[in-house]
C-alpha positions in Angstrom: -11.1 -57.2 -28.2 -11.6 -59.0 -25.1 -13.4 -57.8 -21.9 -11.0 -56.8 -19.1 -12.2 -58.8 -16.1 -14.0 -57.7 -13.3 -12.4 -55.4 -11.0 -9.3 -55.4 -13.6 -9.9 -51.6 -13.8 -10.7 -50.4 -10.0 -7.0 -52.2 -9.3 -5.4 -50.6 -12.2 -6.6 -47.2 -10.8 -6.0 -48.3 -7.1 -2.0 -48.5 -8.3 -2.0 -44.9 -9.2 -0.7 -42.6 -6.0 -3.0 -40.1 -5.3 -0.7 -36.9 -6.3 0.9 -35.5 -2.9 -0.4 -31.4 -3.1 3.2 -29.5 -3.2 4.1 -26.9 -0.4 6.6 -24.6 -0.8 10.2 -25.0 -1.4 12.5 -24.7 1.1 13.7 -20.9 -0.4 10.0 -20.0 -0.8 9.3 -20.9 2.8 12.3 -18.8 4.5 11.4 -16.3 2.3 7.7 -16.3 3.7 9.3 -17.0 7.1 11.4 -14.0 7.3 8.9 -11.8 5.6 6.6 -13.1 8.2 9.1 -12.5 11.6 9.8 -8.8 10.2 6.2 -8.2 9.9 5.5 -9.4 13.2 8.4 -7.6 14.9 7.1 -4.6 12.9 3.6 -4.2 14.2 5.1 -5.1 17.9 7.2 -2.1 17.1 4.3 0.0 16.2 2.2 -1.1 20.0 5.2 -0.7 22.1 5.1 2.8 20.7 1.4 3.3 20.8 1.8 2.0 25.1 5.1 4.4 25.5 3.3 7.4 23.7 0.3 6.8 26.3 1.9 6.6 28.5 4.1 9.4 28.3 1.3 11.9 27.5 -1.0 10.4 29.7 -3.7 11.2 27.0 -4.6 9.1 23.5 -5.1 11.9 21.7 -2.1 12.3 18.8 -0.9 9.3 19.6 -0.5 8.5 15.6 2.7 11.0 15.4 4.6 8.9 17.8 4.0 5.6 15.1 3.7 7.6 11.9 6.9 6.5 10.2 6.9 2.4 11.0 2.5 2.3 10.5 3.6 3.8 7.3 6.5 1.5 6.2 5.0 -2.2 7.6 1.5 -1.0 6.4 2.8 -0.5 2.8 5.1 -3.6 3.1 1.6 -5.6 3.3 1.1 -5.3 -0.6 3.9 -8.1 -1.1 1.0 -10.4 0.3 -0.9 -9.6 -2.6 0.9 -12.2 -4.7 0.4 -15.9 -4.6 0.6 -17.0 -0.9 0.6 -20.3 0.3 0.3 -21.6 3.8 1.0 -25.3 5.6 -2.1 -27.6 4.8 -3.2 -27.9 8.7 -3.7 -24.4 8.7 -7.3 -24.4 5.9 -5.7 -22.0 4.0 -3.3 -24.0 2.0 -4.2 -22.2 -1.2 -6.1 -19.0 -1.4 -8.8 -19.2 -3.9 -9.6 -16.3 -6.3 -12.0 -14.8 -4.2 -10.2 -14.9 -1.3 -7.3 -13.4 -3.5 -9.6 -10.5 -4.1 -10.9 -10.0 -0.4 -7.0 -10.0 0.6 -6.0 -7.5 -1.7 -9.3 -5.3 -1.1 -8.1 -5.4 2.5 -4.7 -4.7 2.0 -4.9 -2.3 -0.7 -7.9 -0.2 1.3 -5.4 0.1 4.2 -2.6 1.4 1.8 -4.9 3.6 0.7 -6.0 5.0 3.8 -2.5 5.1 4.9 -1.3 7.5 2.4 -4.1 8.9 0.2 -6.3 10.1 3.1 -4.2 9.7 6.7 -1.0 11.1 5.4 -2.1 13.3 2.6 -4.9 15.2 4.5 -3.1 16.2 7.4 -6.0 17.8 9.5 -7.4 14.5 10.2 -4.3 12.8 11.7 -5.5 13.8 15.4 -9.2 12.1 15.1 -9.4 9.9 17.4 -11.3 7.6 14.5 -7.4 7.1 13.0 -6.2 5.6 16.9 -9.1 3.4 16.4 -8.5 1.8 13.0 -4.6 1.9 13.9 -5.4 0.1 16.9 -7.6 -2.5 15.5 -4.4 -2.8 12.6 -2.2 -3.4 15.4 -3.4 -6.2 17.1 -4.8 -8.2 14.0 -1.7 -7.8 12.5 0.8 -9.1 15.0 -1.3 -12.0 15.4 -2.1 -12.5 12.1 2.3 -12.2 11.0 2.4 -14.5 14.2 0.0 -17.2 13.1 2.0 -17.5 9.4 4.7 -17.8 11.0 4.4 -20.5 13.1 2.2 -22.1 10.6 5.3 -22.3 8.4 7.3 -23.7 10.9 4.8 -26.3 11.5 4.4 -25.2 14.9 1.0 -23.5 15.8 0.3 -22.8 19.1 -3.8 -23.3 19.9 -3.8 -19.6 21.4 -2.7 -18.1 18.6 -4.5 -20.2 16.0 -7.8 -19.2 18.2 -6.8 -15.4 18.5 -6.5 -15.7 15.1 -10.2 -17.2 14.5 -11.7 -15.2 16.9 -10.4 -11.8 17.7 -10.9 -10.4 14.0 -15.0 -10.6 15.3 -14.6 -7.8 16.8 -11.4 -6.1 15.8 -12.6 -6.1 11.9 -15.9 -4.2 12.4 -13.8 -2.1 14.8 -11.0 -1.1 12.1 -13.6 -0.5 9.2 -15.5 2.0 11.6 -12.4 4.0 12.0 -11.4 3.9 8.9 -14.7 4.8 7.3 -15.1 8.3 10.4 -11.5 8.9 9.2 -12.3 9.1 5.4 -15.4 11.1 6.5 -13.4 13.6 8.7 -11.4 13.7 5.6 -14.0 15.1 3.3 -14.2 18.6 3.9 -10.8 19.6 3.8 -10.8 17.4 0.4 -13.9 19.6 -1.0 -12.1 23.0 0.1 -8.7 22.4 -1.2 -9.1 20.2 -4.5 -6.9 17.7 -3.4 -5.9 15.2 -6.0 -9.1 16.4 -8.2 -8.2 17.1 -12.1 -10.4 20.3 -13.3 -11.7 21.2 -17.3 -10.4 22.6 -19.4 -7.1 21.0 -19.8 -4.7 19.6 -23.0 -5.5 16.2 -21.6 -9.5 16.5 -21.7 -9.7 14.5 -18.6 -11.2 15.3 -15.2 -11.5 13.5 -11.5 -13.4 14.8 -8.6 -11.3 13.1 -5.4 -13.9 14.1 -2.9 -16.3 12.2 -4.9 -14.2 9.1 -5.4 -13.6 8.9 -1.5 -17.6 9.2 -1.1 -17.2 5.9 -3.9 -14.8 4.3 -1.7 -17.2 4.9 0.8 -20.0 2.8 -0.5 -17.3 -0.1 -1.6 -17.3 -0.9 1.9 -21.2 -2.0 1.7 -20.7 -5.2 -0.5 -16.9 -5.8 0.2 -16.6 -6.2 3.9 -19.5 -8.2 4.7 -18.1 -10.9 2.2 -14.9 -10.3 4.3 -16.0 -10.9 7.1 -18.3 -13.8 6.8 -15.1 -15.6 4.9 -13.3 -15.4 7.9 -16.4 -16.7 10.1 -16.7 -19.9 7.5 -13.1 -20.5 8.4 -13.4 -20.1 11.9 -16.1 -23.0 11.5 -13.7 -24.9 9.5 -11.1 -24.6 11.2 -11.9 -24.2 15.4 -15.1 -26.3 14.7 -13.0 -29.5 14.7 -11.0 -28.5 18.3 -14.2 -27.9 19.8 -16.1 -31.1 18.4 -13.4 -32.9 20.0 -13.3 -31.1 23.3 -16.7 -32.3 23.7 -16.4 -35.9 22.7 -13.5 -35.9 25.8 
């Protein structure tokens, strides 16, 4: 067999496209759009009601009864994210790798949680001013986040919002998991009292589950899971503001 000649090889390779990465189609992205506006529109809902509660009482305290029903409904409607998301290219989060798959749903599933096993079902902890501060930090990190998507789909990002995005969740994460952890906290006595959700022996079943101990478990899940949240979305912030800025100061 004869040799190929030189370079023979590197052209026959050079012919071959480099595959284009697919997006979405066009049914997937207005699905994602309009999951995306409602969301957005959802959470505004939720801070125009926090503001108008405020500012009708004149007083934060029990402000999560005027928002109850909608935190309840758009927080819960967060668990369709949990499925394969993609995003436009420009926006570094084209395709979600496994672990950020598993820091996503740890986020969205803890807030689901918090939502309805501990805010909703343990009623005595509903005025704590801990829950105002995790709905809060919810709030605002949602509306920008549903924002951000949005526009990224449409494959129009605004700098602000792409920057909010990188940069407000510095102080608004470390914020929410501090209100969420005092909530789960307030939470534990009135779990310890009443038995809520806790299975006893004997039974036909032979089974039992101690919920006040599982919330302490949930508790300490916090210690190895959000730090690898949260230093995710500082490497993005790198990777994605880091360019902006590099250029700002070659101008």
């Amino acid at each position: 067999m004869s040799a190929a000649a030189p370079g023979t090889s590197k052209a026959a390779h050079g012919d071959v496209a480099p595959k284009k990465k697919k997006g979405p189609g066009a049914l997937a992205t207005a699905y994602l759009v309009i999951y995306n506006v409602v969301m957005t529109a959802g959470w505004l809902v939720i801070a125009v009601g926090l503001v108008r509660a405020y500012l009708a009482r004149g007083s934060y305290h029990g402000l999560y009864y005027s928002i109850e029903k909608p935190l309840k409904f758009f927080q819960t409607g967060a668990i369709l994210e949990v499925r394969k998301h993609k995003c436009p290219k420009h926006t570094n989060e084209s395709r979600i790798v496994p672990s950020s798959v598993v820091l996503t749903g740890f986020q969205v599933m803890s807030r689901v949680f918090l939502t309805w096993a501990v805010t909703h079902s343990v009623r005595e902890v509903q005025s704590e001013d801990s829950v105002l501060l995790f709905v809060t930090a919810w709030t605002v990190t949602e509306i920008i986040r549903y924002s951000f998507y949005t526009f990224s789909l449409l494959n129009h990002l605004p700098y602000l919002i792409k920057w909010a995005r990188y940069t407000f969740f510095i102080v608004l994460y470390p914020m929410g998991v501090t209100g969420e952890l005092l909530t789960i906290y307030a939470a534990l006595p009135y779990v310890q009292k009443t038995g809520l959700y806790s299975v006893t022996l004997p039974n036909k079943y032979n089974f039992s589950f101690d919920y006040y101990t599982f919330l302490i478990l949930i508790m300490f899940s916090y210690i190895p899971l959000f730090p690898q949240l949260y230093f995710h979305m500082i490497r993005q912030r790198k990777k994605v503001l880091g360019h902006a800025e590099d250029y700002s100061k070659v101008e």
